[in-house]
C-alpha positions in Angstrom: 106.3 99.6 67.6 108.8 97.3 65.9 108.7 93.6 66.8 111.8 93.3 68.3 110.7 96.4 70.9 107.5 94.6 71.6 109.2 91.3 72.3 111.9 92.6 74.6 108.9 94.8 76.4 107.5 91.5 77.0 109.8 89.3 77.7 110.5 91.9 80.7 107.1 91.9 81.9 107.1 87.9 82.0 110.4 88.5 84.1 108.7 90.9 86.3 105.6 88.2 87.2 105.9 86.8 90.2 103.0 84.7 91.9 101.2 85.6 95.2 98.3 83.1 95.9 98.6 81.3 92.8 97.8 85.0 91.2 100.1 86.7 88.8 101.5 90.3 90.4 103.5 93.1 89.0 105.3 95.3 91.4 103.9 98.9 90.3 107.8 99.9 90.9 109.4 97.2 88.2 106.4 98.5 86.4 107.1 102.1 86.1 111.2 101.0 85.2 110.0 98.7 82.8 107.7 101.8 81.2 110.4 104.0 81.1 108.7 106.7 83.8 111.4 108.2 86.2 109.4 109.7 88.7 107.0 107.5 90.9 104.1 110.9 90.6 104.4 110.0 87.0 103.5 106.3 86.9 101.1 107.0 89.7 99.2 109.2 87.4 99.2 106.2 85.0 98.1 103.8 87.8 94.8 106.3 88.4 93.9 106.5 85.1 93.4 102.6 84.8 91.9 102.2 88.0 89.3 104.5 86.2 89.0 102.7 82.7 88.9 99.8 85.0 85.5 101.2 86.7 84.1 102.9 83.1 84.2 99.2 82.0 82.5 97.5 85.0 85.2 95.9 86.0 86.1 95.3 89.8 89.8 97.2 90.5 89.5 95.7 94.1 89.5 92.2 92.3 91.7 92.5 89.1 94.7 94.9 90.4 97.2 95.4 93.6 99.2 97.8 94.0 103.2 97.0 95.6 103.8 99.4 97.8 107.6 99.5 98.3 107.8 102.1 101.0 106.1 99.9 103.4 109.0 97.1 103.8 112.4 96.6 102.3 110.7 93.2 100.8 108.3 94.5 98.3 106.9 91.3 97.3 105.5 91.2 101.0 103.9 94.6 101.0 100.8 94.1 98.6 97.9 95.7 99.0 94.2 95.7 96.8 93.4 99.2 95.0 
């Protein structure tokens, strides 16, 4: 990737932080806009996948991810969930 992708990449993800209980969250939605999948099935595909690296490399999902759930409420910084 050139530098100037990677930069703009990240400058969006540090846009897309927010903080719930002093942790830093991504909404899986902004996520799979800012990764360029159209369809939801797509990114969710993505989201199993490193729920399961997660696991092959003993570390906790439950502890290290949460998953936005946007269907749930209008507000989807108020409808978080754990993996």
């Amino acid at each position: 990737m050139e530098k100037e992708m990677i930069a703009k990449l990240f400058q969006k993800f540090e846009e897309a932080c927010y903080l719930y209980n002093n942790m830093e969250c991504w909404s899986a939605r902004d996520l799979q806009e800012i990764l360029g999948y159209t369809e939801w099935r797509n990114f969710l595909k993505v989201i199993e996948k490193a729920k399961i690296a997660c696991e092959n490399t003993g570390v906790s999902v439950s502890m290290t991810a949460i998953i936005i759930d946007q269907w749930l409420k209008s507000d989807h910084r108020n409808a978080i969930s754990p993996i």
